[in-house]
N, C-alpha and C positions, 0 to 999 in steps of 0.2 A: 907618475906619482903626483907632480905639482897639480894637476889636471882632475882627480878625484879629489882632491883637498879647497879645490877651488869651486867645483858643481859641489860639495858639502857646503860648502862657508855661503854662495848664495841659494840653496835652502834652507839654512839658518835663517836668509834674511827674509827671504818671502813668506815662512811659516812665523816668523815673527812680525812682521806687517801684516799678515794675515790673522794675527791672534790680539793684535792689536786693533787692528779695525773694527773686530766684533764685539770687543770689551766698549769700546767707543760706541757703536751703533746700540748695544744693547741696555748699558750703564750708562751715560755719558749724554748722546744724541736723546732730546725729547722732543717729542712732536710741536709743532709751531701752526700756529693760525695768524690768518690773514684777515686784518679787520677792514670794513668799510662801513662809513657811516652816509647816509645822504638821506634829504628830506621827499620824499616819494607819496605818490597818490597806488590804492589799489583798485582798477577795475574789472568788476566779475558780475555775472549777469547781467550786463548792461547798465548796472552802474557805475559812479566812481566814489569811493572812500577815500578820506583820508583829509588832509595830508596827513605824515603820519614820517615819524621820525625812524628810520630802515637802520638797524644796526646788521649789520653780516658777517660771518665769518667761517673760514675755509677751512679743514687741517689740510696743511703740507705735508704730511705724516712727519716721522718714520712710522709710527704706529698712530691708536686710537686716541683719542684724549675726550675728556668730560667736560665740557663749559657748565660752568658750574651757576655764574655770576654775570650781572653787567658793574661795572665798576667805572666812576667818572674821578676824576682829576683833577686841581685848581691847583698849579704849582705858586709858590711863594715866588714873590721877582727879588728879592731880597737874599735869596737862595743863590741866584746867578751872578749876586754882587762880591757874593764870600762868607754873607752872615749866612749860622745856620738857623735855616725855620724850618718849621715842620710843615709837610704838603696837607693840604684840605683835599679827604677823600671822601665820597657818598658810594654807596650802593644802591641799585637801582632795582626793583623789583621787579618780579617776569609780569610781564602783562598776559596775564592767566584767560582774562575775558575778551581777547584778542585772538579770533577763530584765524587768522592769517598768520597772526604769528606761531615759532616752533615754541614749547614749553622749555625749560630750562630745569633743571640739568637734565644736559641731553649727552647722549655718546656718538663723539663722530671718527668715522671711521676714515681712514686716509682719502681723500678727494671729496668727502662728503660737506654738504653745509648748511649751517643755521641762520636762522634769519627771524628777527625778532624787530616788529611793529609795536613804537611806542605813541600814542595819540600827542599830536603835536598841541598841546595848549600853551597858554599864557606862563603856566607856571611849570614849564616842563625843565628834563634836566639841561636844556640847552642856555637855559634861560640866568644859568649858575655863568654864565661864560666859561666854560670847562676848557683846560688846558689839553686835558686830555679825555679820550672817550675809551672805553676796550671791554672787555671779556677775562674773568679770570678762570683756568681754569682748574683741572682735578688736581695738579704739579703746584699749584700753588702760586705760579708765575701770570702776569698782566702780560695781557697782546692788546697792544694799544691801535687804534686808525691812523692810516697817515693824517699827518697836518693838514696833508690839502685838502682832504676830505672832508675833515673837521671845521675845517676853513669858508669851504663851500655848504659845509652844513647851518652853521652860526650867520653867516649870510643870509642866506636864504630866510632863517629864524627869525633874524633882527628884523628885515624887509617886511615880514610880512606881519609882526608883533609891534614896528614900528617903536620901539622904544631903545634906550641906550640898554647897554648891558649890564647887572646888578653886581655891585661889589661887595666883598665881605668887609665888615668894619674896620680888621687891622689892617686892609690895601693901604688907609692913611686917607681914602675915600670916603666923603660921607656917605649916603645913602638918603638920599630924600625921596625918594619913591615917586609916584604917580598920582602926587595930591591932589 
């Protein structure tokens, strides 16, 4: 008797872990991308283009997702202190005339990915010193680059731009430019 009350009480519990898991995967779980940012040349027919600012990104699944956006960052450091500020954000628009790059918005499907070519100039969005760099997509949610990425991107940019990196007025920074 104790013995059929007991194989009852744990299918209880695996039809319940089981019915919980799918509420989660289906409801709950949304797909996630993996960004990476680096400064990159392309060469095709024996040329070489670029350089040229490589944004990428992956879905992880669990399903499809839309990148919709590119979206840059400048957080407040005053923000880390305790005051509250508000973050400086820009959007960046798809580089349409850019045959290497994917267009935007794109649909990717689990393992799939996008890879978007921005012309590295003077006054590109690297040039904001972005705290952050990412991809918004159809969920409404930012997938930002690693740091290090970021890190080795803004490098690369300063080196080769040769100039300090541009602050926004309330930094407490002047801004004297390149008189």
């Amino acid at each position: 008797m104790n013995i059929a009350i007991y194989i009852s009480f744990a299918a209880l519990l695996l039809s319940a872990l089981a019915l919980g898991w799918n509420i989660y995967r289906d409801v709950i779980l949304k797909p996630r991308l993996k960004v990476h940012i680096q400064i990159s040349d392309i060469y095709h027919g024996g040329k070489q283009h670029g350089p040229y600012i490589n944004i990428s990104a992956t879905n992880f699944g669990p399903g499809p997702i839309v990148c919709s956006s590119i979206n840059v960052a400048r957080k407040s450091i005053l923000r880390f202190l305790g005051i509250r500020r508000r973050n400086k954000y820009a959007f960046v628009v798809s580089p349409y005339d850019n045959p290497y790059s994917t267009p935007i918005p794109q649909k990717l499907e689990v393992g799939e990915n996008i890879t978007l070519f921005l012309l590295m100039v003077e006054d590109a969005l690297l040039s904001v010193d972005p705290t952050h760099v990412g991809i918004f997509d159809s969920f409404g949610r930012e997938h930002w680059a690693s740091r290090k990425s970021l890190k080795r991107a803004k490098k690369a940019y300063f080196e080769k731009f040769s100039k300090k990196p541009w602050r926004y007025p309330s930094d407490g920074v002047e801004d004297k430019g390149d008189k």
